[in-house]
FIMARFI-528122 format. One record per residue (C-alpha): z, x, y; residue number from 1. Coordinates in steps of 0.05 Angstrom, whole numbers. Layout:
N
<site <Z; X; Y>; NUM> ...
***
This chain:
601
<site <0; 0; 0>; 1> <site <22; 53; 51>; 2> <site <-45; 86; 38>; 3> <site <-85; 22; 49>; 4> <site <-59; 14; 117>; 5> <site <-62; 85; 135>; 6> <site <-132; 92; 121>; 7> <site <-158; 25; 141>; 8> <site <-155; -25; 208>; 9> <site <-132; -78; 178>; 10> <site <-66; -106; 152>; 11> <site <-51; -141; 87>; 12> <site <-50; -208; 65>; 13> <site <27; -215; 70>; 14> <site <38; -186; 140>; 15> <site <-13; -226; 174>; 16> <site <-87; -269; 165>; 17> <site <-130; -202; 154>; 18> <site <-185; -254; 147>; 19> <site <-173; -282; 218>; 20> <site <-159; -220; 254>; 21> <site <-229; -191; 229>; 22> <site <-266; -248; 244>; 23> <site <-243; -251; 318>; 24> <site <-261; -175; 324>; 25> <site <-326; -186; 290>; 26> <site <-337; -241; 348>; 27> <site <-315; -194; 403>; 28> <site <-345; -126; 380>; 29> <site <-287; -99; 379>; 30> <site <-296; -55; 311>; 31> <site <-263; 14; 315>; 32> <site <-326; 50; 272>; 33> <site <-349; 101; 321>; 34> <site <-416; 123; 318>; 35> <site <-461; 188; 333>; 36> <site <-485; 159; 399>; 37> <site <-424; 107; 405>; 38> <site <-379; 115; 465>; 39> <site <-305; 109; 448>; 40> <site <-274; 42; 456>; 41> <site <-222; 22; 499>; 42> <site <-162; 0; 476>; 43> <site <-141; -60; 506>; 44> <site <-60; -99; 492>; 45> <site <-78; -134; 437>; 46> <site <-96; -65; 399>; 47> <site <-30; -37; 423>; 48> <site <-2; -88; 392>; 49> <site <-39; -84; 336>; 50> <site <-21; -11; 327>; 51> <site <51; -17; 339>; 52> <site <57; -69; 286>; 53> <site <22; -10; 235>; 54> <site <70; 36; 248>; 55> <site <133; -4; 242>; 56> <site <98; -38; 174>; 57> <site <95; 32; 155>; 58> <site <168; 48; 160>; 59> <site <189; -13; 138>; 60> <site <150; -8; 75>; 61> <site <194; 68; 70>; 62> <site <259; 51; 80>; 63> <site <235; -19; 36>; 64> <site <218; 34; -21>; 65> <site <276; 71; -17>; 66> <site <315; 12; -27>; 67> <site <283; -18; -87>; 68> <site <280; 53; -125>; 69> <site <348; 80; -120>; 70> <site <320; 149; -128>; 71> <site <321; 212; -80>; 72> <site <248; 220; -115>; 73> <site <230; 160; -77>; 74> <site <210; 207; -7>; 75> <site <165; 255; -61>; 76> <site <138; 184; -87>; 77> <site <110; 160; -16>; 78> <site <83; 230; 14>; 79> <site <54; 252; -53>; 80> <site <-17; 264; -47>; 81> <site <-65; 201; -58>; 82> <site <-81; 195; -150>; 83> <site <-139; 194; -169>; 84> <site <-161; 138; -212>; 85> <site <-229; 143; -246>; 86> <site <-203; 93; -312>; 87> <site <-152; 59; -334>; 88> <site <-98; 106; -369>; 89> <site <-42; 90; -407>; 90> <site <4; 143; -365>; 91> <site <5; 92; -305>; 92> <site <53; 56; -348>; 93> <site <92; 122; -365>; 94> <site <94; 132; -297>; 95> <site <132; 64; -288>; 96> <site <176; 83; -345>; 97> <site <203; 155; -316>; 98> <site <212; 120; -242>; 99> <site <243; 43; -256>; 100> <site <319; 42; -267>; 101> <site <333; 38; -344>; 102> <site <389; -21; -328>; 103> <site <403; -58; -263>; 104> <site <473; -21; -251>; 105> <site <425; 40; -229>; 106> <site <413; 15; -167>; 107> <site <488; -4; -162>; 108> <site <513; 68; -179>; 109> <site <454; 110; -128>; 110> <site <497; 96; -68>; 111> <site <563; 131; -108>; 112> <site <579; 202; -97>; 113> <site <570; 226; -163>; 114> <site <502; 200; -151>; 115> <site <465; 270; -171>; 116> <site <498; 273; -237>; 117> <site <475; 200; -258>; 118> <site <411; 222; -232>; 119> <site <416; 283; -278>; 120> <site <442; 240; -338>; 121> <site <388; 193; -331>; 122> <site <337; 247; -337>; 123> <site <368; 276; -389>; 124> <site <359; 205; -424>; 125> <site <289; 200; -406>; 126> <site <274; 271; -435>; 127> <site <292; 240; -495>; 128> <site <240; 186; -487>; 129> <site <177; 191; -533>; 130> <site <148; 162; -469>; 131> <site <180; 221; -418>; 132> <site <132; 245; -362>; 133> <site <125; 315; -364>; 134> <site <128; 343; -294>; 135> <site <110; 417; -308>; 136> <site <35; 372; -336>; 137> <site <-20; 339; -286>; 138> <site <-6; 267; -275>; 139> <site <-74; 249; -310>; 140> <site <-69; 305; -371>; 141> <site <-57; 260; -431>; 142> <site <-55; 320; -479>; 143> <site <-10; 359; -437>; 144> <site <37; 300; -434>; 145> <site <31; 281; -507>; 146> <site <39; 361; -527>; 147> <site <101; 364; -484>; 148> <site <136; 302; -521>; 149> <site <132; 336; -593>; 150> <site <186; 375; -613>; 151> <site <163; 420; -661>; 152> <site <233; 448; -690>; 153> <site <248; 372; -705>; 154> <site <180; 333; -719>; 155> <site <194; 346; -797>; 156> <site <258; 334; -801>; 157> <site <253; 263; -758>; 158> <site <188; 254; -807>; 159> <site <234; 256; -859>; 160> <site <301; 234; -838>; 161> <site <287; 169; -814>; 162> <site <343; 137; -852>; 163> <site <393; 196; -819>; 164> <site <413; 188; -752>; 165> <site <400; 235; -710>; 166> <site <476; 282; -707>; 167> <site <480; 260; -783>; 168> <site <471; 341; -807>; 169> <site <501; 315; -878>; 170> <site <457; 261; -888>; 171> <site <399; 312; -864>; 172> <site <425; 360; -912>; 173> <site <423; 313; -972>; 174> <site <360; 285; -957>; 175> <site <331; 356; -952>; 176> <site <361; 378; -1021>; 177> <site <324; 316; -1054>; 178> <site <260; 345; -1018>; 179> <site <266; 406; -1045>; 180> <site <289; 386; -1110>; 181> <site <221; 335; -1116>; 182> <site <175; 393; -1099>; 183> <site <200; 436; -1145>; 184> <site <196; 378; -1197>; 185> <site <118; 364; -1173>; 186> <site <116; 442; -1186>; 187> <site <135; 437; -1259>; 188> <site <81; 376; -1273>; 189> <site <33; 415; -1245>; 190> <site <45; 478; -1279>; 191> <site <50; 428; -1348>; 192> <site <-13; 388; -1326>; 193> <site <-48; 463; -1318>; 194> <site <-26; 484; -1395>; 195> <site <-47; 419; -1413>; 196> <site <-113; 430; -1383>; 197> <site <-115; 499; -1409>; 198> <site <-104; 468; -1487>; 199> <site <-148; 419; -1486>; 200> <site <-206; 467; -1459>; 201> <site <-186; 518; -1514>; 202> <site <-189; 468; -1571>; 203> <site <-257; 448; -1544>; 204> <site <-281; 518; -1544>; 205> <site <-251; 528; -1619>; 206> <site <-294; 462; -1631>; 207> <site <-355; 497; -1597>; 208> <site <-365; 566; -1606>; 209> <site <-346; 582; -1542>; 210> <site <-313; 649; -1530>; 211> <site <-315; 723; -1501>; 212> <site <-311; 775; -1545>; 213> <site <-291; 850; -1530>; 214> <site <-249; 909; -1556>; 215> <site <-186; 900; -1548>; 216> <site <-166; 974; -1564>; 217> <site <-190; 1037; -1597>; 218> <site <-146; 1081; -1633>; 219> <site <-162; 1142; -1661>; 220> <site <-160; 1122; -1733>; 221> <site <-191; 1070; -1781>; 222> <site <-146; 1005; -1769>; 223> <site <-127; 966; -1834>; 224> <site <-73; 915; -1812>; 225> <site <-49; 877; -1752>; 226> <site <-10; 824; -1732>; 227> <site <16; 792; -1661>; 228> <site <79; 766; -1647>; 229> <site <63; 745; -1572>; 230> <site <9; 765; -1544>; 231> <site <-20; 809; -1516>; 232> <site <28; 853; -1559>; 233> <site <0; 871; -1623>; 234> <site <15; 920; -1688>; 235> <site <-29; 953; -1731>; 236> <site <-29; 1004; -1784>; 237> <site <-78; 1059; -1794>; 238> <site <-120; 1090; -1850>; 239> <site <-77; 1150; -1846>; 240> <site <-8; 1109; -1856>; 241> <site <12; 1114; -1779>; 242> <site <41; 1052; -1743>; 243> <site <11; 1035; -1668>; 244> <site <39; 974; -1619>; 245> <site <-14; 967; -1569>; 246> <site <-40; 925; -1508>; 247> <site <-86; 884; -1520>; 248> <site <-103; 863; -1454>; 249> <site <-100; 940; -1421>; 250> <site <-126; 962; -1475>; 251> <site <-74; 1021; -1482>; 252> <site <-28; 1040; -1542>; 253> <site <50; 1025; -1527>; 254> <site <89; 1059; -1577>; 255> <site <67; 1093; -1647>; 256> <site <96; 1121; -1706>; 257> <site <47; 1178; -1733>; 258> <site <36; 1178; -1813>; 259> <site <96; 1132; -1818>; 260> <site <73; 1128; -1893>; 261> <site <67; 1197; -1925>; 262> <site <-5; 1203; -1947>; 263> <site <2; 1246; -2008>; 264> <site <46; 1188; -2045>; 265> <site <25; 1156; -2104>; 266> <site <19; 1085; -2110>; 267> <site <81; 1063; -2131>; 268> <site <90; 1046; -2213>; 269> <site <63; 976; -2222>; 270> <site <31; 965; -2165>; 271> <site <-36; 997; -2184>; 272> <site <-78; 940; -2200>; 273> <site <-50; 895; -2130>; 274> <site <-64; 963; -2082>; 275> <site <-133; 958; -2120>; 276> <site <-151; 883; -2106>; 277> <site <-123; 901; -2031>; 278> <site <-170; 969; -2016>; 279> <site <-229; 947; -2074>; 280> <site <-204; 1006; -2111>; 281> <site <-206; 1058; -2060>; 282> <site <-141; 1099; -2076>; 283> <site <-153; 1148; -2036>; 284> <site <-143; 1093; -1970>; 285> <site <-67; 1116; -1954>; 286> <site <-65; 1045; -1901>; 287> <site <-6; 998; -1898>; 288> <site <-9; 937; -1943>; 289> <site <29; 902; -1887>; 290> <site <51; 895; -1819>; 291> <site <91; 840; -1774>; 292> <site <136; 844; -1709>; 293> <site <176; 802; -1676>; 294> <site <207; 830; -1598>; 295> <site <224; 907; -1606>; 296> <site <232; 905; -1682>; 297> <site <159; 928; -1717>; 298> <site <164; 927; -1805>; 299> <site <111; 957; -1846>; 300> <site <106; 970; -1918>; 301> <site <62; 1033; -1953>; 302> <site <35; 1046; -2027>; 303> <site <94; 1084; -2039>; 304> <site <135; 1029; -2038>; 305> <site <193; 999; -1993>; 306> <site <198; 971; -1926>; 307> <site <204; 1022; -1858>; 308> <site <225; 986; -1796>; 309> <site <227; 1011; -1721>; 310> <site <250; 999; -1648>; 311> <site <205; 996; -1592>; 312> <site <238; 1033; -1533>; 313> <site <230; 1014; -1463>; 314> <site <171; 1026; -1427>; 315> <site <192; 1071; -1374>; 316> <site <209; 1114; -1428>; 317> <site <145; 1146; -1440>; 318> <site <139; 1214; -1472>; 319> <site <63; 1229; -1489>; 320> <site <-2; 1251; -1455>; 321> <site <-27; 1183; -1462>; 322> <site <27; 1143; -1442>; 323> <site <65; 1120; -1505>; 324> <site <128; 1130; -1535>; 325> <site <147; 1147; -1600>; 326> <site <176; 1091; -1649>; 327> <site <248; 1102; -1658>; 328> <site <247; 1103; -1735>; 329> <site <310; 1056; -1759>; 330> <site <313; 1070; -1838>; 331> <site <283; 1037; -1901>; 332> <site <309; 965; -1924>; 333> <site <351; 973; -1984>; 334> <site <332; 946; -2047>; 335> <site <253; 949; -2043>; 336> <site <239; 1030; -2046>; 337> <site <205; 1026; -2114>; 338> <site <171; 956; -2101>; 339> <site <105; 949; -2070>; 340> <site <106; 900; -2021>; 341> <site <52; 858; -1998>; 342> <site <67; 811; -1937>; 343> <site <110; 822; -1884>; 344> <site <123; 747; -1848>; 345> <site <185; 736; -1788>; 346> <site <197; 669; -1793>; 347> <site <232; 621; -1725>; 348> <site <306; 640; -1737>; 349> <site <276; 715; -1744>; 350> <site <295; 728; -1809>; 351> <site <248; 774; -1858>; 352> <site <218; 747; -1912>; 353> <site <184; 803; -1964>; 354> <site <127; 780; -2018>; 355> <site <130; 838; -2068>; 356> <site <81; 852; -2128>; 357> <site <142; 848; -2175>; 358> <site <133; 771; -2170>; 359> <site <194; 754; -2121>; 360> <site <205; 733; -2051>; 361> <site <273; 774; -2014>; 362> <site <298; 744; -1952>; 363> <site <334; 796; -1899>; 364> <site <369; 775; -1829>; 365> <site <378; 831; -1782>; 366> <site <443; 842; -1741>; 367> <site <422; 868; -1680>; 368> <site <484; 862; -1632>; 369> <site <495; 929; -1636>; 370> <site <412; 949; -1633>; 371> <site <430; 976; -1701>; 372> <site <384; 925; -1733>; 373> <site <424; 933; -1795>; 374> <site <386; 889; -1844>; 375> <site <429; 841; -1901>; 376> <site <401; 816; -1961>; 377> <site <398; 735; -1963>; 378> <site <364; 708; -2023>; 379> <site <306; 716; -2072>; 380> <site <257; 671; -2098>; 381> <site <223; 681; -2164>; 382> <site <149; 664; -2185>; 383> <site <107; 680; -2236>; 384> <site <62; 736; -2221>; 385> <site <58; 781; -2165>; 386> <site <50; 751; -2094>; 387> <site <-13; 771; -2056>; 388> <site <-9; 731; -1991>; 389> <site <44; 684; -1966>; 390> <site <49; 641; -1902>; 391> <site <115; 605; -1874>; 392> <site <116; 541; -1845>; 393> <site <178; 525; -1798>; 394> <site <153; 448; -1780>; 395> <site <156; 419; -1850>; 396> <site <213; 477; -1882>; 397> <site <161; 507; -1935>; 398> <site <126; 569; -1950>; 399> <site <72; 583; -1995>; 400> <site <51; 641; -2029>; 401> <site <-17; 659; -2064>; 402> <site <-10; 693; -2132>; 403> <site <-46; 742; -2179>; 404> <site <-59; 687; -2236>; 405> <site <-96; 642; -2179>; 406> <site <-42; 592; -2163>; 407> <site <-19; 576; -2100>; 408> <site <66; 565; -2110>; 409> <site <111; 528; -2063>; 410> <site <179; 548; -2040>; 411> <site <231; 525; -2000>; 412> <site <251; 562; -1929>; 413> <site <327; 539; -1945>; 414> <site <340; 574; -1998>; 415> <site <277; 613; -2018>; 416> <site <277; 574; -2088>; 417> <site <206; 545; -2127>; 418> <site <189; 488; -2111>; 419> <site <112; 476; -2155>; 420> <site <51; 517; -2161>; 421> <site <-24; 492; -2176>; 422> <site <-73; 532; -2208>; 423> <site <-138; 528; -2170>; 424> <site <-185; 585; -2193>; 425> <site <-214; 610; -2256>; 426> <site <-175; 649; -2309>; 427> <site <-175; 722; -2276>; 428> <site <-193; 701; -2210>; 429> <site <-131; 720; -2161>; 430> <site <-110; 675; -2097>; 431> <site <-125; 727; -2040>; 432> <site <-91; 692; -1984>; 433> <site <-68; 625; -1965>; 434> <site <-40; 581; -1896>; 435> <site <-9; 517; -1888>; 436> <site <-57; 474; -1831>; 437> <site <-39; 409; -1787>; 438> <site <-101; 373; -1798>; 439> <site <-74; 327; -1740>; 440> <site <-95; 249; -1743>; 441> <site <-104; 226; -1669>; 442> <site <-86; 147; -1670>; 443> <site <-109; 97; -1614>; 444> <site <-63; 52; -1604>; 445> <site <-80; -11; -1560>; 446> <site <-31; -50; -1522>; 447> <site <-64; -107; -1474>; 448> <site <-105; -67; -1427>; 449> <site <-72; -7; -1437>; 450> <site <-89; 53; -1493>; 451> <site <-52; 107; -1520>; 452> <site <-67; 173; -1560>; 453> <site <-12; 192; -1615>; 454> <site <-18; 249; -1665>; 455> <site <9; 241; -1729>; 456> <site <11; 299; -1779>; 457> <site <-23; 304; -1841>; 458> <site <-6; 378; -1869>; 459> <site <-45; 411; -1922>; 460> <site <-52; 477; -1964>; 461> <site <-112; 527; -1963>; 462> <site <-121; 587; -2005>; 463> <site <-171; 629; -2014>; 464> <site <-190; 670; -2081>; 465> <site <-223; 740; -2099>; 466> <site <-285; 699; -2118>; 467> <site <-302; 670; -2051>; 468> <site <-279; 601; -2054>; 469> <site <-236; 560; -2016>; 470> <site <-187; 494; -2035>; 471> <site <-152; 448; -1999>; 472> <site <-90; 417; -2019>; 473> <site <-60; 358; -1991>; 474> <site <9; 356; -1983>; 475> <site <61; 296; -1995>; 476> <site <109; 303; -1927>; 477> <site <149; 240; -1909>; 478> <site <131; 222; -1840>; 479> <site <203; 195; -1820>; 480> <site <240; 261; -1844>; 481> <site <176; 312; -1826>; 482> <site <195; 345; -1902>; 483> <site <150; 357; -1959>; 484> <site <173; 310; -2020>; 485> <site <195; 364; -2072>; 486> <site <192; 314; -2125>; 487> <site <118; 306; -2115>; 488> <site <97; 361; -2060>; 489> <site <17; 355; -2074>; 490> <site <-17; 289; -2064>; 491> <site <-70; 304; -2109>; 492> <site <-94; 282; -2170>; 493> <site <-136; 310; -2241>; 494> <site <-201; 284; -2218>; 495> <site <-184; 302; -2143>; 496> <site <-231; 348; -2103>; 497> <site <-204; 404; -2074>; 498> <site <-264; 463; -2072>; 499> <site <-297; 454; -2000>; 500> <site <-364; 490; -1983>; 501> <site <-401; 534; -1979>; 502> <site <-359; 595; -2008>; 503> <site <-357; 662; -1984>; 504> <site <-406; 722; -2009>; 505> <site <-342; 766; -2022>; 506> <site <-264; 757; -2030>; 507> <site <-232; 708; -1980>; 508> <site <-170; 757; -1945>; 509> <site <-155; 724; -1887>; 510> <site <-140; 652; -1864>; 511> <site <-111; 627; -1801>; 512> <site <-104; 562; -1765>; 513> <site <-111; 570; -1677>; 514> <site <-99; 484; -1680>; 515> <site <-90; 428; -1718>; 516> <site <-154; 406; -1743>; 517> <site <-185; 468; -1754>; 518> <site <-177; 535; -1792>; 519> <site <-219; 596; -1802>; 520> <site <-225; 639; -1861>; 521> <site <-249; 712; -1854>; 522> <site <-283; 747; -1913>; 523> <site <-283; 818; -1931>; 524> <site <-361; 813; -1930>; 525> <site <-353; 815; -1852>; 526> <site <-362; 747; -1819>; 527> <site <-311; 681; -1800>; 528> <site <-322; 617; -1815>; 529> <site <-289; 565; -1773>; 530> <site <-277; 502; -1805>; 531> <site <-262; 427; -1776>; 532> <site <-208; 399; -1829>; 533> <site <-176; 338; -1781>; 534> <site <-163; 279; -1813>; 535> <site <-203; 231; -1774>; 536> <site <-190; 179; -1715>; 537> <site <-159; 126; -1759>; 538> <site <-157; 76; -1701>; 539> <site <-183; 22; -1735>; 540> <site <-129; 24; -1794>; 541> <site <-65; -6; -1783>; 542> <site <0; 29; -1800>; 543> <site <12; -9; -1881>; 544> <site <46; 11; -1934>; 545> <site <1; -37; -1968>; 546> <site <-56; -9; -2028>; 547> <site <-110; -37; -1978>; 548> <site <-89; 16; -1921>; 549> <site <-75; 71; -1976>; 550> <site <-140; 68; -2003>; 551> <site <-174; 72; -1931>; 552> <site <-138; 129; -1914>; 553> <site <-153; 159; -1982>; 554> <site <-229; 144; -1965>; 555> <site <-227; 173; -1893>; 556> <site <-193; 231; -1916>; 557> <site <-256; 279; -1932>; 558> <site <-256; 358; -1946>; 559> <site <-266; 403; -1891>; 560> <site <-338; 416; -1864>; 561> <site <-360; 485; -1840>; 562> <site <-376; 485; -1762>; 563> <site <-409; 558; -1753>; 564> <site <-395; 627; -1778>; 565> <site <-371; 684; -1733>; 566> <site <-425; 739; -1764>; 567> <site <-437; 812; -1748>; 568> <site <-365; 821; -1727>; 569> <site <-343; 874; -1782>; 570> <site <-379; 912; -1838>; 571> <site <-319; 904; -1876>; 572> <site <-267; 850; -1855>; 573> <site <-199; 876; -1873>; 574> <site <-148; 828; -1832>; 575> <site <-154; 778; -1777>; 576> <site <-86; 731; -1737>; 577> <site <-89; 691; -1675>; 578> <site <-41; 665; -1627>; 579> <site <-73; 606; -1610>; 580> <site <-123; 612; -1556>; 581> <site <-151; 676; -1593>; 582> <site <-178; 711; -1659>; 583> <site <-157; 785; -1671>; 584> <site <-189; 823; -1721>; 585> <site <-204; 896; -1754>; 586> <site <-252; 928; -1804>; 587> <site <-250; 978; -1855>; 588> <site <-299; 1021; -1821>; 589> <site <-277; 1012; -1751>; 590> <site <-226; 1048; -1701>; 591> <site <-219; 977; -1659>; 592> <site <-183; 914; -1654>; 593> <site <-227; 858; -1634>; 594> <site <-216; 801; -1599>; 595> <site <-252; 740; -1592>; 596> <site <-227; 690; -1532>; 597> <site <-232; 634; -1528>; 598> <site <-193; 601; -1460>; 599> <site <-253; 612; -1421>; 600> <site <-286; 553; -1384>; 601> 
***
């Protein structure tokens, strides 16, 4: 208003008729718009007048202002400089906000004398306003307004704390412990949806032939055994008897024991003809007949009989040009020094168990409080010819063991004792090796519009012989207890298939299982052959105990099929293991370990 009248000759509506007034000048040419070749006007009383009642309006309209506000800001209000208005903005009303009295008692309190600190208190309010006027920003800078009302050491927490109040540090406090505690939780799903991921992609590749193969080390002898405990740690004994733990994945050797088995032994007395079938009757192949570890404790066994076992130092402790260690040699196990022994498995509790050509199956535990590793004698078990290959399986409480006469023989992980053998294989045809597989049923189960995926287990026996064949054994486990039914362990029958093809070209000395559903067998010709042995999707056939259901399940239940072979890999296949995502192997002919991966995309 004060501008209007300062820069125009007229007055407004409510001090007079501005209408009137400029009609009558209009009439009398008395506008005040000089011109280039206009004279100036003379002012005659009504003008006076006219001008007098301007300047009066004008300090009216002041002290008028001053009075309504209530503010000291009020004199900086009417001589600020004229605002520009190009569009309507939303910091007019802002404006309004940061000037008007918050409650009428304002204007009641400005004439106090503690005037100035209510005037400070009420700006300290207003800072507090999302809709504060920053007066360090340009009246008509939006941003610079809108940056100025963020507080950036509080916008999360207010984000988050909205059911806080503001002082309420304990309630903060809580609230941000349950933050914390649901992103660490979101953490763990992810890291479980990413090995979920990861499973699913390496059971496809298994599936698919999909993987990368490379050396995984080279040593400086022929390799003979290995075996993996968690990888990429890995055993393996040499031609020459010596013992190496190497990295698989640097490709380095760890720790060694040099001619752990004394080369110029003879084959111990009765175990001739089993180092024979082993080494295809080269006696002058001084190589461990078998290797395991499990942590810092490495076993092996030699043809001179007995079991050595060893501690893997630490690390740092390196003591050789190439950066191993020595094994710190820990004795021989009692008991077995004039026994050849031919498997080496650790089973979950991390107790020994010992296949020996003598026909019997020792159990050890080792005490290792002391790092003494001082080994005690458990059980036996007794079979009925010497044991060639044996496999231990924790989820069901069995082992099996392949035999010299071709059976495969059962046994209990409890107490070591028989449980029942089957003969598969010809009359002088030995079981080379043998593995207990999860053959895995996956069951859709529909409920309504939703669909869910259950695996059910459905274990089985595989051994391979000396002539090349392979047979599969179904096994009789209750599915409430998870245990094999000792009573009646093989759910076969006389006229019951059990041969799957095609068979090898040589002697079948390695089997392992990466999944359920699947298996490979490795034979001593050279290649792998990978093999697809799940049960089926059985979600059309209801859960019965009927003869109906039992004979569907007996019809879907088909022999393994061969998926592809793994050729080329090894002149001579000696022995293979996995851990799961990959297949380690050796040669007779060969200084390497190699390893086939397959978590690759």
């Amino acid at each position: 208003v004060l501008r209007k009248i300062a820069t125009n000759n007229t007055l407004p509506a409510f001090f007079g008729k501005t209408k009137e007034i400029e009609k009558r000048q209009a009439i009398n040419g008395k506008h005040h718009f000089l011109s280039h070749n206009s004279k100036k006007p003379k002012y005659s009383s009504h003008n006076i007048v006219m001008i007098i009642t301007r300047h009066v309006a004008c300090v009216l309209l002041f002290f008028l202002s001053c009075g309504i506000y209530s503010r000291n800001d009020c004199v900086a209000f009417a001589f600020s400089s004229p605002i520009k208005r190009t569009h309507p903005s939303p910091l007019r009303h802002a404006w309004a906000l940061h000037y008007a009295p918050s409650s009428p008692s304002d204007s009641d309190n400005s004439s106090s004398p503690n005037n100035d600190s209510n005037d400070t208190t009420a700006n300290n309010n207003n800072s507090n306003n999302k809709n504060a006027f920053n007066t360090e920003c340009a009246i008509d800078d939006e941003d610079c307004n809108a940056l100025s009302q963020m507080n950036f050491s509080t916008s999360f927490e207010n984000n988050t704390d909205e059911e806080c109040d503001y002082n309420d540090e304990d309630c903060k406090a809580l609230q941000h412990v349950s933050l914390l505690a649901s992103l660490r939780a979101r953490e763990v799903e992810i890291e479980s949806q990413k090995v979920k991921l990861l499973a699913e992609q390496t059971r496809y590749n298994w599936f698919h032939a999909s993987c990368i193969k490379s050396v995984g080390v080279t040593l400086s002898d022929w390799v003979r055994k290995v075996a993996i405990d968690a990888y990429p740690i890995a055993v393996c004994g040499s031609r020459k008897g010596s013992v190496f733990v190497s990295d698989l994945e640097q490709g380095s050797v760890l720790s060694h024991a040099l001619e752990a088995h004394d080369p110029n032994q003879e084959v111990v007395k009765g175990g001739v003809r089993v180092f024979s079938i082993f080494y295809k009757g080269e006696m002058l192949d001084h190589g461990p007949m078998a290797v395991a570890i499990q942590g810092n404790l490495i076993v092996s066994s030699g043809r001179e009989g007995g079991v050595k076992f060893w501690k893997m130092g630490d690390m740092a402790d390196r003591t050789k040009e190439d950066g191993s260690q020595e094994l710190e040699a820990l004795g021989n196990i009692p008991g077995l020094n004039k026994v050849l022994v031919t498997s080496l498995k650790f089973d979950q509790k991390g107790q020994l168990w010992v296949g020996c050509s003598d026909g019997t199956i020792r159990v050890y535990s080792f005490n290792n409080n002391d790092d003494d590793y001082t080994p005690t004698r458990l059980f036996t078990g007794y079979f009925q010819d010497s044991i060639l290959d044996m496999y231990l399986c924790d989820e069901i409480g069995i082992g099996v063991c392949a035999t010299l006469d071709g059976f495969a023989a059962l046994f209990s992980l409890e107490d070591g004792e028989f449980i029942q053998s089957c003969g598969l294989f010809d009359r002088g045809v030995a079981a080379r090796s043998v593995l207990v597989t999860n053959d895995g049923v996956v069951v859709d189960t529909a409920n309504d519009s939703t669909t869910t995926t259950n695996m059910e287990s459905r274990w089985s026996v595989v051994c391979g012989g000396m002539n090349g064949a392979i047979h599969r054994l179904r096994l009789n486990v209750d599915q409430s207890t998870g245990k094999v039914d000792y009573n009646n362990p093989f759910h076969v029958h006389e006229d019951t298939p059990t041969q799957i093809n095609p068979s090898h070209e040589g002697p079948v000395v390695s089997l392992v299982s990466p999944t359920n559903g699947l298996f490979i067998s490795g034979s001593s010709s050279g290649n792998f052959r990978v093999w697809d042995c799940s049960y089926g999707d059985v979600s059309n056939v209801e859960s019965s105990s009927s003869s109906e259901s039992s004979e569907e399940e007996e019809e879907s239940d088909s022999l393994p099929n061969s998926l592809y072979d793994l050729t080329g890999e090894n002149s001579c296949l000696i022995s293979a293991c996995t851990d799961g995502s990959r297949l380690i192997s050796v040669g007779c002919l060969a200084p390497t370990l190699i390893v086939h991966d397959f978590t690759a995309d």
